[in-house]
C-alpha positions as CSV (number, residue, x, y, z in Angstrom):
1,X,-12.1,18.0,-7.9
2,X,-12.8,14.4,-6.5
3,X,-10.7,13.0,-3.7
4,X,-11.4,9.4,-4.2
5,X,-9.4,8.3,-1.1
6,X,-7.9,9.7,1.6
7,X,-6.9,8.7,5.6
8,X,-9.4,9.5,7.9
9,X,-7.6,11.6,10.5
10,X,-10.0,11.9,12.9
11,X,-11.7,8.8,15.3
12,X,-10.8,5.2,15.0
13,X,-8.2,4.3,12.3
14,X,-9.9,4.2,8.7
15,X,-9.4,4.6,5.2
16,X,-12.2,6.7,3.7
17,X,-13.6,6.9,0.1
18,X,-16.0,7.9,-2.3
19,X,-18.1,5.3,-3.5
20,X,-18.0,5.4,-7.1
21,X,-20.6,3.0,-7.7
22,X,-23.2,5.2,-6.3
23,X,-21.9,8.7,-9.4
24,X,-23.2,10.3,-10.8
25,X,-26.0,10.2,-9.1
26,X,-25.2,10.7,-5.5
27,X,-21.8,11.7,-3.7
28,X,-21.1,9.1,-1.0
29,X,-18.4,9.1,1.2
30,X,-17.6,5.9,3.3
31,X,-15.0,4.7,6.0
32,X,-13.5,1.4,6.0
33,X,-12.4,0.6,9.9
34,X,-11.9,-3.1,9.0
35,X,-9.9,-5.3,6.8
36,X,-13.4,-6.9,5.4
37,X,-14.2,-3.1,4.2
38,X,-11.4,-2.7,2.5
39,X,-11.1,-6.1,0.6
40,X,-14.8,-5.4,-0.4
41,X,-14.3,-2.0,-1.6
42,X,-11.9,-3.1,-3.8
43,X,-14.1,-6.3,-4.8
44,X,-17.1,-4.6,-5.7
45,X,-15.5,-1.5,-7.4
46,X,-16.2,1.1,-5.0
47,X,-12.8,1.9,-4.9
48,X,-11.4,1.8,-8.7
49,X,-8.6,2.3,-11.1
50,X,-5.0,0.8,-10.9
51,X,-3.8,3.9,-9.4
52,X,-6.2,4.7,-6.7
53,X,-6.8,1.2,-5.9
54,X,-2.6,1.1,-5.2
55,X,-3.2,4.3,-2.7
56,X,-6.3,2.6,-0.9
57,X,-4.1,-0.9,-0.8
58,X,-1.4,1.5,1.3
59,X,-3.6,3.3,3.4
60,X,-5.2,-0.4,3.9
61,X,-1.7,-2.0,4.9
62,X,-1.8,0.6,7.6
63,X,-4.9,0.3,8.8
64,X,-3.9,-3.6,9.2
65,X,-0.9,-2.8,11.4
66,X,-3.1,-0.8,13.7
67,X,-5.5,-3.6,13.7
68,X,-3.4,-7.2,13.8
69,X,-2.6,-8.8,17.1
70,X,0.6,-10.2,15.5
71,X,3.0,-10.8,12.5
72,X,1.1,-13.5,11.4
73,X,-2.4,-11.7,11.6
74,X,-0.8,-9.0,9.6
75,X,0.2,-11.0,6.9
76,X,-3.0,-12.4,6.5
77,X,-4.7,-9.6,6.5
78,X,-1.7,-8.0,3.3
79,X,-2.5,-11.2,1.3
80,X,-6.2,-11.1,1.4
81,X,-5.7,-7.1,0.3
82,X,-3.3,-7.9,-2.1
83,X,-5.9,-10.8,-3.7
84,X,-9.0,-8.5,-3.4
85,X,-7.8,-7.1,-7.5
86,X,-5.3,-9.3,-9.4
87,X,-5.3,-7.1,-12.5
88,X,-4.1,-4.3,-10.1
89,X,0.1,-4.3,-10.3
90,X,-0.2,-0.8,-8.5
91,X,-2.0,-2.6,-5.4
92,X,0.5,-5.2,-5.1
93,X,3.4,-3.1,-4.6
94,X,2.1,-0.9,-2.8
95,X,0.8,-3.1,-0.4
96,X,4.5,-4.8,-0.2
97,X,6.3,-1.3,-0.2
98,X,4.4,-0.5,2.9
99,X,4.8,-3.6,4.3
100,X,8.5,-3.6,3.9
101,X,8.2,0.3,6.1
102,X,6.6,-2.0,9.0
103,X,3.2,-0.6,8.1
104,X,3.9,2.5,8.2
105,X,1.1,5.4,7.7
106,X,4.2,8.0,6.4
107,X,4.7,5.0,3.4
108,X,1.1,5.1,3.3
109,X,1.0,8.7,2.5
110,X,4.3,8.5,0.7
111,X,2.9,6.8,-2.2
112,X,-0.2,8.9,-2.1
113,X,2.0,12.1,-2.7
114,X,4.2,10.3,-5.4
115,X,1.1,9.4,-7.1
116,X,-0.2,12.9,-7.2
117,X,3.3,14.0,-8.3
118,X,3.4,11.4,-11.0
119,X,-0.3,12.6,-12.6
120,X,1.0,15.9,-12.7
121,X,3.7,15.0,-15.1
122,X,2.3,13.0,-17.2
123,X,-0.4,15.8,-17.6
124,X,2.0,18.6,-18.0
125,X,4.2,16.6,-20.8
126,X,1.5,14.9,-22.6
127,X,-0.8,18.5,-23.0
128,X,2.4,19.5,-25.0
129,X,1.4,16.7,-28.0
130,X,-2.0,18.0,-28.2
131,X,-3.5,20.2,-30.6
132,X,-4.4,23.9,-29.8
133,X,-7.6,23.6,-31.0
134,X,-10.1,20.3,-32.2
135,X,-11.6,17.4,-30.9
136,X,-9.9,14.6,-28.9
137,X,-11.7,11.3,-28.0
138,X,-11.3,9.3,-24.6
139,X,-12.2,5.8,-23.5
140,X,-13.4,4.9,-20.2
141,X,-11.9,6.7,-17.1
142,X,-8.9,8.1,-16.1
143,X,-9.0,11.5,-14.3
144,X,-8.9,11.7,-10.5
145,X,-11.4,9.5,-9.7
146,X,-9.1,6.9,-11.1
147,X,-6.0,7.8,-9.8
148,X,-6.2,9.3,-6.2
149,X,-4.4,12.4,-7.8
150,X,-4.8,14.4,-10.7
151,X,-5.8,12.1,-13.4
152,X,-3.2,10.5,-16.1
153,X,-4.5,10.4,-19.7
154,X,-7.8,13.0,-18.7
155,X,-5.3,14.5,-16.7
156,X,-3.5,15.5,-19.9
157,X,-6.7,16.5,-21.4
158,X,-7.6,18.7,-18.3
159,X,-3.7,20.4,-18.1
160,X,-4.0,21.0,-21.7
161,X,-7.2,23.0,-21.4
162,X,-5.7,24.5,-18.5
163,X,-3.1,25.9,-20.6
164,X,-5.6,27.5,-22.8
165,X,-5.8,24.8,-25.6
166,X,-9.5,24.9,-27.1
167,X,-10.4,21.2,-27.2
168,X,-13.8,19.3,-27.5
169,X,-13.4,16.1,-25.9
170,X,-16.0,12.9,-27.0
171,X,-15.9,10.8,-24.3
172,X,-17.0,6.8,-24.9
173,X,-20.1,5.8,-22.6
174,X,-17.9,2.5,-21.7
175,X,-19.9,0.0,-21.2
176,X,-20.6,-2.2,-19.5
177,X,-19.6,-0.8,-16.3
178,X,-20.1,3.1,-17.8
179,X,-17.0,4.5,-16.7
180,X,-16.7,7.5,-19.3
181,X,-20.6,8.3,-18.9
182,X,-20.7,8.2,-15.0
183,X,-17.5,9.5,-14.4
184,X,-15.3,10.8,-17.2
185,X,-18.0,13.1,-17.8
186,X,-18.3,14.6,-14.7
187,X,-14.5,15.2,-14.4
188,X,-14.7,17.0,-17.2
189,X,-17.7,19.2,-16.2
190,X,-15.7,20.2,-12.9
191,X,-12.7,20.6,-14.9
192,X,-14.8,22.8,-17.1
193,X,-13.8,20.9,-20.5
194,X,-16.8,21.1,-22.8
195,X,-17.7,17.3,-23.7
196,X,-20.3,15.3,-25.3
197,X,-21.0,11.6,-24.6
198,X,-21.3,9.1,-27.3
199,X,-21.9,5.6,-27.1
200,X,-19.4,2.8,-27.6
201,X,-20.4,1.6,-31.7
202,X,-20.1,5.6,-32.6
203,X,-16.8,5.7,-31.6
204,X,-15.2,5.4,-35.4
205,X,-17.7,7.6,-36.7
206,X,-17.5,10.7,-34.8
207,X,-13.7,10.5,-35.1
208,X,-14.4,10.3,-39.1
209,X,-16.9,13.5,-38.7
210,X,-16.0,15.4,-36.1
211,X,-12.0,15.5,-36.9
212,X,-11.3,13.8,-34.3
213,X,-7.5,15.0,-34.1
214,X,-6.5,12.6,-31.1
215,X,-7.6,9.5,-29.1
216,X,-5.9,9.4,-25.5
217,X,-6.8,6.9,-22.8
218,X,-4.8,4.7,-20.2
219,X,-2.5,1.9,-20.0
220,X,-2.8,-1.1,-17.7
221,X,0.2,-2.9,-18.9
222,X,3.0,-1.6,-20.8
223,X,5.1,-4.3,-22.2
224,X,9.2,-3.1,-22.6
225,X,9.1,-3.0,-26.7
226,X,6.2,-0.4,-26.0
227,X,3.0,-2.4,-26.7
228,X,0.4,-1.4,-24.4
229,X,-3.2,-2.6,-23.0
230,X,-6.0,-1.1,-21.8
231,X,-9.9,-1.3,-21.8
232,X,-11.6,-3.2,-24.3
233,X,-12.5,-1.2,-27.2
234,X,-9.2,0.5,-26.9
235,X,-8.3,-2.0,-30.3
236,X,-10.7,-1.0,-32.2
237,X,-10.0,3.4,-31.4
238,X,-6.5,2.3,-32.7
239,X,-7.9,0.8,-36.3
240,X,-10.0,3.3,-36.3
């Protein structure tokens, strides 16, 4: 399984990660050793997905403690991390919760093992609503790659197959960025799900032929009556 992020132990202070812009093609891992690194990272979607990108924005707090002269530098550094992804709420906090521990790598880490903690249970109660046996469609990505842990919605998928549940899972290419072809897809493949990719406009079709008996995907807001956002094309999977 993919480790999207991580703290690299060894050598100067970094925060490594796998450059998802260059899969499925090629596997590249890369250190950020400076604030610049990590605000472009995030920037240019190396490092993606509200979850992962709130694991790298902690490790990233850290590394700016180890590298500020003062207070002040710190701070700057935090706001220019915390501005790098505005959609991201999980980067934000976690970028102030470490902050709050003084910078702390064990916060850092902290939130890393919550996260992984908090994947596992969504995967473990959500494989209980699906089916033993049929299709189940996803939209764009969110296994580990996503996360920095286990995977949320494809992390249900993935449990639930796990458990011995015999599911076929269409995966949406995504586009524009191609999120379930580049990635979802290959998550699936290590996971050893069978899949098959369809593009975007097929969506309401194969879930009319191929009894399609679910359609799970992510969340990046959840409002308190319940309503919920995600990707777009997410609307038209829920008319459909």
């Amino acid at each position: 399984m993919f480790e999207p992020v991580w703290w690299e132990a060894d050598g100067e202070p970094a925060v490594g990660y796998l450059d998802q812009r260059a899969l499925p093609q090629e596997v590249v891992r890369a250190r950020a050793c400076t604030i610049d690194a990590v605000v472009a990272a995030i920037a240019t979607l190396a490092v993606r997905g509200a979850p992962a990108i709130g694991v790298f924005g902690a490790y990233g707090t850290a590394l700016a403690r180890t590298l500020a002269l003062d207070d002040a530098a710190f701070d700057a550094s935090l706001a220019r991390i915390r501005a790098a992804r505005p959609t991201a709420v999980n980067l934000a906090w976690a970028v102030d919760r470490v902050r709050e521990a003084g910078g702390s790598l064990a916060a850092a880490r902290a939130i890393h093992d919550e996260q992984r903690a908090v994947d596992r249970a969504i995967a473990q109660h959500g494989a209980e609503l699906l089916p033993s046996r049929g299709a189940v469609l996803t939209h764009c990505n969110t296994g580990p790659l996503a996360t920095a842990g286990y995977g949320t919605a494809l992390g249900v998928i993935v449990e639930a197959h796990a458990g011995g549940k015999r599911l076929h899972v269409y995966v949406d290419e995504t586009r524009p960025l191609l999120q379930g072809a580049r990635l979802t897809t290959v998550e699936l493949a290590q996971a050893g799900v069978p899949s098959t990719l369809i593009v975007d406009a097929a969506a309401a079709a194969t879930m009319q032929r191929k009894d399609v008996r679910a359609v799970i995907g992510g969340a990046d807001r959840i409002a308190c009556n319940g309503d919920s956002a995600y990707k777009i094309g997410t609307f038209g999977l829920a008319l459909a």
